[in-house]
C-alpha positions in Angstrom: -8.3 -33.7 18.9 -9.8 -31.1 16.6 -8.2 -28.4 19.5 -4.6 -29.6 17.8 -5.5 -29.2 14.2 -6.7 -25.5 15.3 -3.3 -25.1 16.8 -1.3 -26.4 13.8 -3.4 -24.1 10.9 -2.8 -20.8 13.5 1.0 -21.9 13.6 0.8 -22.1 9.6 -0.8 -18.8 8.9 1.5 -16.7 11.3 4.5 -18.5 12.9 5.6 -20.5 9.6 4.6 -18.0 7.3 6.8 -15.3 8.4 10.1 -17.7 7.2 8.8 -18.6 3.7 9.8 -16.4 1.2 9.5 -12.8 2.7 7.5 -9.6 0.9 7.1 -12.4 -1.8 4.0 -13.6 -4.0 5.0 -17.2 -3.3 4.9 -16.4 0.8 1.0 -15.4 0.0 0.3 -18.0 -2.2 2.1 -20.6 0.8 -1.0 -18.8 2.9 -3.4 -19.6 0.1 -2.2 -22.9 0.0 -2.4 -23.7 4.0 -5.8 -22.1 4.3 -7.5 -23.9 1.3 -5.8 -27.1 2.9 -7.6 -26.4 6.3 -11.1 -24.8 5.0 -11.7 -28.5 3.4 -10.5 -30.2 7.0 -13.2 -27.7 8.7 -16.0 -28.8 6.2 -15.0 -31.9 6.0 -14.5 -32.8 10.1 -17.1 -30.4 11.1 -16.1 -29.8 14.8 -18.8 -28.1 16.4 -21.7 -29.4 18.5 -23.9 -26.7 16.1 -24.7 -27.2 12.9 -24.8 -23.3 12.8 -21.7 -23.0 14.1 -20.2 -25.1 11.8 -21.3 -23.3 8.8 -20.0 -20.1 10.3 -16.2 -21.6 10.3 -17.1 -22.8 6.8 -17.8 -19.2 6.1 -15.1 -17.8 7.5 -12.6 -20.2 6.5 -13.4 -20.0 2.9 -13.6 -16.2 3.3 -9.5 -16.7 4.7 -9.1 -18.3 1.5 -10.7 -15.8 -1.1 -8.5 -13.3 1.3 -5.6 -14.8 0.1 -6.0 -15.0 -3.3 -6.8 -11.6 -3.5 -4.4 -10.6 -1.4 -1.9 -12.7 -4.4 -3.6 -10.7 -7.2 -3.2 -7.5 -5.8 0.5 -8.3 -4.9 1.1 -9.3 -8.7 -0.6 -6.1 -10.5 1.5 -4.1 -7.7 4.5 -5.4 -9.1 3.5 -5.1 -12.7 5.4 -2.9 -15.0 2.4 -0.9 -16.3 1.1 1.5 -13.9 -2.4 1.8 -15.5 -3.0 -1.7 -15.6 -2.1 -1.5 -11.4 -4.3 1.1 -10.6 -7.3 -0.4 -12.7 -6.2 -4.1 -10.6 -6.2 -2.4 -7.4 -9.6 -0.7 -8.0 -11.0 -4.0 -8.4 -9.3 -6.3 -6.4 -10.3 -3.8 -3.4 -13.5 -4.0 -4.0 -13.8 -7.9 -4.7 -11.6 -8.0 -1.0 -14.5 -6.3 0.3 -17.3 -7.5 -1.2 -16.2 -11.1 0.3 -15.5 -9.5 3.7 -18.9 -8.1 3.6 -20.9 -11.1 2.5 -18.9 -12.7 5.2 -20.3 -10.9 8.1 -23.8 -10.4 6.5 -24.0 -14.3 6.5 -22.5 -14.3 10.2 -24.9 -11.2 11.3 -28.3 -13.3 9.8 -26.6 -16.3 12.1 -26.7 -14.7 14.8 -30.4 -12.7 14.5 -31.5 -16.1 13.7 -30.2 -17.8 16.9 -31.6 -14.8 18.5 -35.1 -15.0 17.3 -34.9 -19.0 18.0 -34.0 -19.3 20.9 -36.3 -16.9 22.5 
């Protein structure tokens, strides 16, 4: 069952994306939308046999989300009239972007080294 939800947020965040609103802030925050809408089903349903693995598509969804809403923020202070103001947004939106990227794949790498040292 939970195979079908999969299939229906992947169909959101590429297939219907690419018909809502082209190039435009509300296309991204659509994609905020759709992948704050299935980070809750995720935690909410969890659908793995591992709680570990669970937690990882928590991680990872929620990651998807912050993504997003970067993504949105840097779109608007691109489009802004005051060049300053874009550059000093784009600074730190690239950095927040990557800090969460980062903290994202820390949390998966300790996972991983955990289920390593456990199960041997």
């Amino acid at each position: 069952m939970f195979s079908v939800i999969d299939c229906v947020r992947k169909l959101a965040l590429s297939g219907i994306l690419v018909f809502l609103y082209p190039n435009s802030s509300t296309q991204i925050g659509f994609a905020t939308l759709f992948s704050l809408i299935f980070a809750k089903i995720y935690s909410h349903s969890r659908p793995y046999i591992e709680d570990e693995d669970d937690i990882i598509a928590e991680i990872a969804s929620e990651q998807l989300v912050i993504f997003f809403f970067m993504s949105l923020m840097l779109h608007v202070s691109n489009n802004c009239d005051d060049e300053d103001e874009t550059n000093q947004a784009t600074r730190v939106f690239a950095r927040q972007v990557f800090t969460a990227v980062l903290v994202a794949l820390i949390a998966i790498l300790i996972q991983f080294i955990l289920l390593i040292i456990f199960c041997l």
